[in-house]
py3Dmol code that shows the C-alpha trace and the ligand (Angstrom):
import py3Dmol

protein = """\
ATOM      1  CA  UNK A   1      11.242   3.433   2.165  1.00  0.00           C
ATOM      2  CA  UNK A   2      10.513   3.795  -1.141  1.00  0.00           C
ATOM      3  CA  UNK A   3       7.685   2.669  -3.596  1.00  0.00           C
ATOM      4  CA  UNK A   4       7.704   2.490  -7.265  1.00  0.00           C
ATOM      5  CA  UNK A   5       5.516   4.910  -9.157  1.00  0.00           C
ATOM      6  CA  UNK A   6       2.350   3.464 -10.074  1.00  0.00           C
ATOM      7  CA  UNK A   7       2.573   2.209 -13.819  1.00  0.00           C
ATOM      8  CA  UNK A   8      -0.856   1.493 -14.271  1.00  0.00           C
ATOM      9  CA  UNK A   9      -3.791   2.659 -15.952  1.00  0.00           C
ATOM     10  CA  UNK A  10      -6.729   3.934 -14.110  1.00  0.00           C
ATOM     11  CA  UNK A  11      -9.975   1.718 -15.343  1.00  0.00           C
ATOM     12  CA  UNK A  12     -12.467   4.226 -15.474  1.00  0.00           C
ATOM     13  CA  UNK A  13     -14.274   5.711 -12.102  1.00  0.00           C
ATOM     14  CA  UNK A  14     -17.031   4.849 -10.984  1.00  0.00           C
ATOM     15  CA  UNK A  15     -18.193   7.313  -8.242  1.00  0.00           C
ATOM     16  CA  UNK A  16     -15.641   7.106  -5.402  1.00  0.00           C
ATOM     17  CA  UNK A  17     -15.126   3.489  -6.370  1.00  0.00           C
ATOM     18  CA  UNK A  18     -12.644   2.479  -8.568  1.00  0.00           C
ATOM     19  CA  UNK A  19     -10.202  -0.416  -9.036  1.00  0.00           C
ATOM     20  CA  UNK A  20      -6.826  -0.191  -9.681  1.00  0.00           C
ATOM     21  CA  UNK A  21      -3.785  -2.634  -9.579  1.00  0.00           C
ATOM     22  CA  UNK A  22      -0.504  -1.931  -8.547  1.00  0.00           C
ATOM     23  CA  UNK A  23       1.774  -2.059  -5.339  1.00  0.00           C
ATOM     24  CA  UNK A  24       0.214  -1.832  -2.573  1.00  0.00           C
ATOM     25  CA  UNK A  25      -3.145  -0.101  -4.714  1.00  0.00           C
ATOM     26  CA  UNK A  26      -6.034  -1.972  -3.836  1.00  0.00           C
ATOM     27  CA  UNK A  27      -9.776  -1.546  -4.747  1.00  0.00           C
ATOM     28  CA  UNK A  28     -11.221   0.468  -1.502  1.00  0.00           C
ATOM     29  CA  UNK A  29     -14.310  -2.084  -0.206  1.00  0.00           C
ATOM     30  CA  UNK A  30     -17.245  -0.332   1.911  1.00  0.00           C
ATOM     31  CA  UNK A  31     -15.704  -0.975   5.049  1.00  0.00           C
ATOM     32  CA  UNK A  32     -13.086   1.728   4.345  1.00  0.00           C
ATOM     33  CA  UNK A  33     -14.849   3.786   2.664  1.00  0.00           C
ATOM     34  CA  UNK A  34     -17.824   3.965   5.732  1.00  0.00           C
ATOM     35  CA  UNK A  35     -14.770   4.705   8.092  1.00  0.00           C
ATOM     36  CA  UNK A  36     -12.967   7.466   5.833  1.00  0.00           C
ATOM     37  CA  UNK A  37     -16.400   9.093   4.947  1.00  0.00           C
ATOM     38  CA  UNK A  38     -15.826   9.745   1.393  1.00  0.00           C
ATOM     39  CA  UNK A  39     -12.888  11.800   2.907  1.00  0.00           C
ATOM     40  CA  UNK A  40      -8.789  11.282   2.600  1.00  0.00           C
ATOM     41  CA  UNK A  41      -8.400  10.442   6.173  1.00  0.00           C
ATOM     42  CA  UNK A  42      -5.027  12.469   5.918  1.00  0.00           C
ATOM     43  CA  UNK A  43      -5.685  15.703   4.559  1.00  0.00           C
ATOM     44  CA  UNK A  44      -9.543  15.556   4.294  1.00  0.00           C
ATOM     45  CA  UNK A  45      -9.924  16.194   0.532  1.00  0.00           C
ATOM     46  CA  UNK A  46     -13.156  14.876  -0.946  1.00  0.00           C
ATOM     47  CA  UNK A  47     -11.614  13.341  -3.946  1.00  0.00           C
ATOM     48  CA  UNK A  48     -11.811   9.442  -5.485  1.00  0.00           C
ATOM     49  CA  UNK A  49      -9.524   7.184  -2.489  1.00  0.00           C
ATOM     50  CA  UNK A  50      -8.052   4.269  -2.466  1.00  0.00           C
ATOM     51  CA  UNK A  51      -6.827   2.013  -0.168  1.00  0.00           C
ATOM     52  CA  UNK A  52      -2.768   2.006   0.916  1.00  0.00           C
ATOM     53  CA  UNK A  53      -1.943  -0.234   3.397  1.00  0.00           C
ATOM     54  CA  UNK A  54       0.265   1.182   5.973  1.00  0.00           C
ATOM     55  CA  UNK A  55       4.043  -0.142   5.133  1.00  0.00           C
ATOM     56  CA  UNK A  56       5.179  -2.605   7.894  1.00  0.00           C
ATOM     57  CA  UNK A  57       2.272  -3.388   9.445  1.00  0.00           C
ATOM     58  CA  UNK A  58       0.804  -6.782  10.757  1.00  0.00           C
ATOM     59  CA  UNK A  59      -1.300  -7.545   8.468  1.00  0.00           C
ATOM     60  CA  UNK A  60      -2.737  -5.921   5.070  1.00  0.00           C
ATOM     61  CA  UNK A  61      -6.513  -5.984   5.955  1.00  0.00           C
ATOM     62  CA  UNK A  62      -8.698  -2.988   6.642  1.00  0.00           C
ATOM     63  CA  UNK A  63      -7.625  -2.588  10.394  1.00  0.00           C
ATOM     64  CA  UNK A  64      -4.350  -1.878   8.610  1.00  0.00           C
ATOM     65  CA  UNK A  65      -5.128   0.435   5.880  1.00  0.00           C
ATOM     66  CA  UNK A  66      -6.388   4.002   4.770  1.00  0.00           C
ATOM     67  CA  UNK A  67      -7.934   5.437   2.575  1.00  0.00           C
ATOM     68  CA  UNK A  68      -6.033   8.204   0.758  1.00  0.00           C
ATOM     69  CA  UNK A  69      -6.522  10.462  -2.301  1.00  0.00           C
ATOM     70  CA  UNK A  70      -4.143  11.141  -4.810  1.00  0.00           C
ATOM     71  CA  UNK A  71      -2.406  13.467  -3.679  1.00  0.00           C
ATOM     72  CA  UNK A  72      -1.529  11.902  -0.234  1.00  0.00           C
ATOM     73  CA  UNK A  73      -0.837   8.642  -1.931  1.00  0.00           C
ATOM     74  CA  UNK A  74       1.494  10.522  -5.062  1.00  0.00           C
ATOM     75  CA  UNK A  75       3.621  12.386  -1.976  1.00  0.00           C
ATOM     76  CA  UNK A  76       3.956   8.916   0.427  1.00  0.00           C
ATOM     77  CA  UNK A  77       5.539   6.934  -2.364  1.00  0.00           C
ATOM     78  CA  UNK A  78       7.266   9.383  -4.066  1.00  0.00           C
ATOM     79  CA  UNK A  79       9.097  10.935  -1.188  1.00  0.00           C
ATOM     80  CA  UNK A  80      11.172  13.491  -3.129  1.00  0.00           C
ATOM     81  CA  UNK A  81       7.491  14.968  -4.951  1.00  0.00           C
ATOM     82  CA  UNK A  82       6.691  15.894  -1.032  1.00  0.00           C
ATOM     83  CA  UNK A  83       5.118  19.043  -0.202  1.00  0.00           C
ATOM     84  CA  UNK A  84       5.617  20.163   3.052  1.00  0.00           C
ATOM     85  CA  UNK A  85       2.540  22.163   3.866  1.00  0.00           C
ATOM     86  CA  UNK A  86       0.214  19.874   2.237  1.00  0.00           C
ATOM     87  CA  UNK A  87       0.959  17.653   5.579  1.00  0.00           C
ATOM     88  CA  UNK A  88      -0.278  20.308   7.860  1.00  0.00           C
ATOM     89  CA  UNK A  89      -3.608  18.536   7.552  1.00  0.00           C
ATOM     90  CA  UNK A  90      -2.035  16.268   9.771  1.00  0.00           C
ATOM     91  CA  UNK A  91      -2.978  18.145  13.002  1.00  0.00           C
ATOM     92  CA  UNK A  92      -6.280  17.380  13.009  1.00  0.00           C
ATOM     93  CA  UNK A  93      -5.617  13.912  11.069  1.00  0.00           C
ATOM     94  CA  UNK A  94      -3.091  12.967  14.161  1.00  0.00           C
ATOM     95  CA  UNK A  95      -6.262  12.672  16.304  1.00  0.00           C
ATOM     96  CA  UNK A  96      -8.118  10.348  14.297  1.00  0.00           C
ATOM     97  CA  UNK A  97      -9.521   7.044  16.215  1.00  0.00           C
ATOM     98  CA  UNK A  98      -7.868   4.753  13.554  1.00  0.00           C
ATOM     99  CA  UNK A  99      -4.501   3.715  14.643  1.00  0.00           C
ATOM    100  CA  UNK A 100      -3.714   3.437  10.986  1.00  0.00           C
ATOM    101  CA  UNK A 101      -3.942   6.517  10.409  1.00  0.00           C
ATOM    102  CA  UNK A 102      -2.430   7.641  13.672  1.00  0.00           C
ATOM    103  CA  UNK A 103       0.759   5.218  12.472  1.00  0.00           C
ATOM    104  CA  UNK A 104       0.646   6.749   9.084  1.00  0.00           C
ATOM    105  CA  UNK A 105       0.543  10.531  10.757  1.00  0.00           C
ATOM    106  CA  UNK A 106       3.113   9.496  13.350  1.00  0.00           C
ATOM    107  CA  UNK A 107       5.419   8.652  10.715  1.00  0.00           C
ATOM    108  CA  UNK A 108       5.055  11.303   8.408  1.00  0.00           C
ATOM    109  CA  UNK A 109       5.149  13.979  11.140  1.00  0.00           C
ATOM    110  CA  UNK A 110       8.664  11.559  11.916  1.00  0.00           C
ATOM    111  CA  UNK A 111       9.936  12.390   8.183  1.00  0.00           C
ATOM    112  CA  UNK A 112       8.928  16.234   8.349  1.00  0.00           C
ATOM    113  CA  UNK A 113      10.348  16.688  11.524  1.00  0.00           C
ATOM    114  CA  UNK A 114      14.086  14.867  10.016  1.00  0.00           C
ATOM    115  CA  UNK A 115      14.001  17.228   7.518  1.00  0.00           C
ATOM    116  CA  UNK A 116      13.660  20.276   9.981  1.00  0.00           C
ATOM    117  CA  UNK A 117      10.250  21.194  10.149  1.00  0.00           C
ATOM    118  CA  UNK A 118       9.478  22.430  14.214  1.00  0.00           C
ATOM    119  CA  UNK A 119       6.099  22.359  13.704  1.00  0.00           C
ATOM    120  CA  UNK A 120       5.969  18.664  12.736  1.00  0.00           C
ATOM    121  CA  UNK A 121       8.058  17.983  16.022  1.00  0.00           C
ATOM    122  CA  UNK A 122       5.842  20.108  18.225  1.00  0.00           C
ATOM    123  CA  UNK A 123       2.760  17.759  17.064  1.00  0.00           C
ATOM    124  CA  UNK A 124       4.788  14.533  17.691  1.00  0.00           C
ATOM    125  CA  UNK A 125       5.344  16.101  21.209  1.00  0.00           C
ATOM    126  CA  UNK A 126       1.673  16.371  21.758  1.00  0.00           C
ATOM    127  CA  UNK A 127       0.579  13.474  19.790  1.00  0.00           C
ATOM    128  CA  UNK A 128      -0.850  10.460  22.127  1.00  0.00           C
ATOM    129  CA  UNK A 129      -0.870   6.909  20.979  1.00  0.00           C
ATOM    130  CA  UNK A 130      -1.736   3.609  22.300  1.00  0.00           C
ATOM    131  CA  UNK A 131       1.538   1.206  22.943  1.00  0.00           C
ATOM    132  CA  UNK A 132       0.823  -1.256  20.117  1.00  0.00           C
ATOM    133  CA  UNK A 133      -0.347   1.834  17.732  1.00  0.00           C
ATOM    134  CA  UNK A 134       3.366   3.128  18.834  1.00  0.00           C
ATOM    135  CA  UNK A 135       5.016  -0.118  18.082  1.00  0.00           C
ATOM    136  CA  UNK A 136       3.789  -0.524  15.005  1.00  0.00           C
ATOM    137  CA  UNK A 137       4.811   3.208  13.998  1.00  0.00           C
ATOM    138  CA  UNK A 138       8.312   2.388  15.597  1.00  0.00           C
ATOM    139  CA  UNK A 139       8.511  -0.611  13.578  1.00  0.00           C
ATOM    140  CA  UNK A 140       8.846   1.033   9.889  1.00  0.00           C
ATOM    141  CA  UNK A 141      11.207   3.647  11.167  1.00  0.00           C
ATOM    142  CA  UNK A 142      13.100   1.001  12.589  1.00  0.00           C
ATOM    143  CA  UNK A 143      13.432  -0.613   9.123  1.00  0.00           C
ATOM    144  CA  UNK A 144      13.803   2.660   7.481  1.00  0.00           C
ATOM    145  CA  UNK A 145      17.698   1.351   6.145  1.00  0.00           C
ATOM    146  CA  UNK A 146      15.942  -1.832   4.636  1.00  0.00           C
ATOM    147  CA  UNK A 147      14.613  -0.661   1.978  1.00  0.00           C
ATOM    148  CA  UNK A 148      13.093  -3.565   0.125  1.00  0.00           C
ATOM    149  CA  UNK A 149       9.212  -3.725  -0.532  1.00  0.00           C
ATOM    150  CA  UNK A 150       7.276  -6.480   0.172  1.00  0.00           C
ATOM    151  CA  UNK A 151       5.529  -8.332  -2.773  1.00  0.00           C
ATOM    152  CA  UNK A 152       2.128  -8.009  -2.474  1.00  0.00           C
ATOM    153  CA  UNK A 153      -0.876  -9.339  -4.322  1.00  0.00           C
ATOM    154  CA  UNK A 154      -4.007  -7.891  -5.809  1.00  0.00           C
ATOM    155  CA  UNK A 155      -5.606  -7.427  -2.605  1.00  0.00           C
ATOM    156  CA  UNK A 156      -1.671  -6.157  -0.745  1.00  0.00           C
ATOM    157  CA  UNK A 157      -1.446  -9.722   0.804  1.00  0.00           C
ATOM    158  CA  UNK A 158       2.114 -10.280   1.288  1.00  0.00           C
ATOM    159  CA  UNK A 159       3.459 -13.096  -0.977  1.00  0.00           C
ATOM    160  CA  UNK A 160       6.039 -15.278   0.591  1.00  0.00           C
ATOM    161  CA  UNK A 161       8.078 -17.852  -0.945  1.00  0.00           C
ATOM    162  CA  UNK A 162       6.928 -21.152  -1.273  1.00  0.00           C
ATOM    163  CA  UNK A 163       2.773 -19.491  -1.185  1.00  0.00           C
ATOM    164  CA  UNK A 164       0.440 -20.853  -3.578  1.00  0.00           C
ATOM    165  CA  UNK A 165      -1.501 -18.073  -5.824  1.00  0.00           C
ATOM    166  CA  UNK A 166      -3.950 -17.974  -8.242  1.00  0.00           C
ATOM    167  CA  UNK A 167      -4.303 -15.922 -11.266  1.00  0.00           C
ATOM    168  CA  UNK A 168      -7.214 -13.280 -10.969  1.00  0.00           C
ATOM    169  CA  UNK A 169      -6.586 -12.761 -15.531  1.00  0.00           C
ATOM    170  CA  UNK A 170      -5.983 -14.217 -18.120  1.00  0.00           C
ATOM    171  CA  UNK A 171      -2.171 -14.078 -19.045  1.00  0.00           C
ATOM    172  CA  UNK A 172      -0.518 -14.562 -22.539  1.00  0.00           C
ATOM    173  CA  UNK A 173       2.918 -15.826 -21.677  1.00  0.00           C
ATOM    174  CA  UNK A 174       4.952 -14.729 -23.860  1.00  0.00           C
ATOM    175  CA  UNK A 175       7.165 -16.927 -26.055  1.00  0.00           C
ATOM    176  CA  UNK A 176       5.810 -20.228 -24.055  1.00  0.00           C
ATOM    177  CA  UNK A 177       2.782 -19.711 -26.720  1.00  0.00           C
ATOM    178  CA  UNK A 178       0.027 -20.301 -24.227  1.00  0.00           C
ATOM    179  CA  UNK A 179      -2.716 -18.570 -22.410  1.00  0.00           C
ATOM    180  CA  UNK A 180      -1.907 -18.828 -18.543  1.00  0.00           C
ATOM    181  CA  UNK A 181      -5.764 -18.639 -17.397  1.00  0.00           C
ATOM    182  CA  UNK A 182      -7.485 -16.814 -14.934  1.00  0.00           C
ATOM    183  CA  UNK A 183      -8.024 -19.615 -11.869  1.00  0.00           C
ATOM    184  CA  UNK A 184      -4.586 -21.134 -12.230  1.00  0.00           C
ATOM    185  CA  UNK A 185      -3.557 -22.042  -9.340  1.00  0.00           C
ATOM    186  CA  UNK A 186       0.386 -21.724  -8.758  1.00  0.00           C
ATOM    187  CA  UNK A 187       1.962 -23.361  -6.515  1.00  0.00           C
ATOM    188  CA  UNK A 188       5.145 -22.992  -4.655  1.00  0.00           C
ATOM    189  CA  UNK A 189       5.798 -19.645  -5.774  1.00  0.00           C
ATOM    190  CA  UNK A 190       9.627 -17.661  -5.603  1.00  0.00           C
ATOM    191  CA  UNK A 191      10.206 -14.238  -5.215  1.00  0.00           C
ATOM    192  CA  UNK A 192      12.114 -12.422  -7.502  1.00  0.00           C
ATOM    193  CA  UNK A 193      14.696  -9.086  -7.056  1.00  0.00           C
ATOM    194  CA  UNK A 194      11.795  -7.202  -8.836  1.00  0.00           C
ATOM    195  CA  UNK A 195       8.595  -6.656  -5.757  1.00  0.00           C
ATOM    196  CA  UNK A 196       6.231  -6.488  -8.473  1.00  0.00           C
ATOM    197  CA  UNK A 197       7.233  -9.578  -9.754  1.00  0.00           C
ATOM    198  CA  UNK A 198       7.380 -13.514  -8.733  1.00  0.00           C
ATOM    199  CA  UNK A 199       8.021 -16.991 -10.511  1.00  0.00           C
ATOM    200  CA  UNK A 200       5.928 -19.914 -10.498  1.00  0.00           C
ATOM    201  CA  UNK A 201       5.559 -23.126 -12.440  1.00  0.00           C
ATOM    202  CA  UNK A 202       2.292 -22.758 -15.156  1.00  0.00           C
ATOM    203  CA  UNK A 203       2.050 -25.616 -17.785  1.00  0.00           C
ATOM    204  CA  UNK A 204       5.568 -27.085 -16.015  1.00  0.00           C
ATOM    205  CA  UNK A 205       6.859 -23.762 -17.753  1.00  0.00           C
ATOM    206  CA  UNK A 206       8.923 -21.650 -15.264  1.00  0.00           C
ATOM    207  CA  UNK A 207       7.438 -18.058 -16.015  1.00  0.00           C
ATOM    208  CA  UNK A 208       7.429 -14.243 -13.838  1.00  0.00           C
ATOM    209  CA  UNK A 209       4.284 -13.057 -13.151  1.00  0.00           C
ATOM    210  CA  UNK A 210       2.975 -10.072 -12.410  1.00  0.00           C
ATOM    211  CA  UNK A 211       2.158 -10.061  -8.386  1.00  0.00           C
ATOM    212  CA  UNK A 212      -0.576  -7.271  -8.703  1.00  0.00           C
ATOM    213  CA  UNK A 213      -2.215  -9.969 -10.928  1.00  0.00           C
ATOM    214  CA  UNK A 214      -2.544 -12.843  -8.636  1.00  0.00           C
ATOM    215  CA  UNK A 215      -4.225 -14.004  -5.301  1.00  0.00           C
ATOM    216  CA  UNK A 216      -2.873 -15.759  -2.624  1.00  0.00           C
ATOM    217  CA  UNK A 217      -4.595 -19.473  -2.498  1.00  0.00           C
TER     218      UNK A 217
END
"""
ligand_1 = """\
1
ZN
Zn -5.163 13.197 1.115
"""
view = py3Dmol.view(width=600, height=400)
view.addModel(protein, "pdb")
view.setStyle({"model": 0}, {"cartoon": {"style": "trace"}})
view.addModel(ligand_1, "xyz")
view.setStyle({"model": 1}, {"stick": {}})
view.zoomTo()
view.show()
């Protein structure tokens, strides 16, 4: 499946920390970033991470994240930028505790493997998983030929029609005239073709919104 690049720009870093909004780009919290060790739990790299929530998972919570540098994160949504060796890391990253990142290994060794790459396959072959950890794997191969992206919020909730949101900024709207502020609640929201975007009712004014800029009430 494929993600759209990142059209943001980076606030400025703080540390390891940083925020950053965009598909599916959340601000890592200290839960994460305790579990990764100030380390891509991919390739290892000690560089600034942040948080990707596995595609086609349950849920979009920690349990169902990693946290990846820049380089793993650049390669996973840009599939054609991918650089084969750069996922040998994923040997020693395949035996990693966190069935994230066991799901996220599984299915990159999956993609390697497709495109020929025996070494990939030999690691599948030895690779051990728990049946739900496999399931969940399974499940975005599975939907491999859908290839529509969820619309997430700020924090990669997925928005469904009908949820309520609030907006986390203030928003001009443009040609309405009027400040959309941060709080708003908006209710009964619709999705539009566009993942980063959804329409909701502010000021009785139907308006699109950016998704990365609201929370689901
Ligand atoms: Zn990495």
């Amino acid at each position: 499946m494929l993600y759209s690049a990142p059209s943001f720009t980076r606030p400025a870093q703080c540390g390891t920390l940083y925020t950053s909004y965009g598909t599916n780009n959340m601000t890592i919290n200290a839960i994460l970033q305790a579990r990764a060790g100030a380390k891509c739990e991919l390739c290892s790299a000690e560089q600034a991470l942040t948080a990707f929530v596995v595609p086609h998972s349950p849920a979009s919570d920690d349990d169902h994240s990693v946290a990846i540098c820049d380089t793993c994160r650049g390669q996973l949504e840009q599939p054609d930028t991918l650089v084969v060796n750069h996922w040998r890391c994923l040997s020693d990253s395949m035996w990693s505790q966190v069935p994230a990142v066991q799901v996220m290994a599984w299915r990159q060794l999956k993609a390697l493997s497709g495109k020929g790459e025996v070494w990939a396959q030999d690691l599948l072959d030895m690779m051990y998983m728990e049946d739900e950890a496999k399931a969940w794997a399974e499940a975005g191969i599975a939907d491999e030929d859908d290839d529509s992206v969820p619309t997430v919020d700020s924090n990669g909730a997925v928005l469904q029609e009908g949820d309520s949101v609030t907006l986390i900024k203030d928003l001009d709207v443009k040609g309405a005239g009027f400040t959309a502020k941060r709080g708003t609640l908006v209710k009964g929201i619709r999705l539009t073709n566009n993942p980063l975007h959804i329409e909701g009712k502010v000021n009785g004014v139907q308006i699109v919104l950016v998704a990365a800029y609201l929370k689901k009430a």
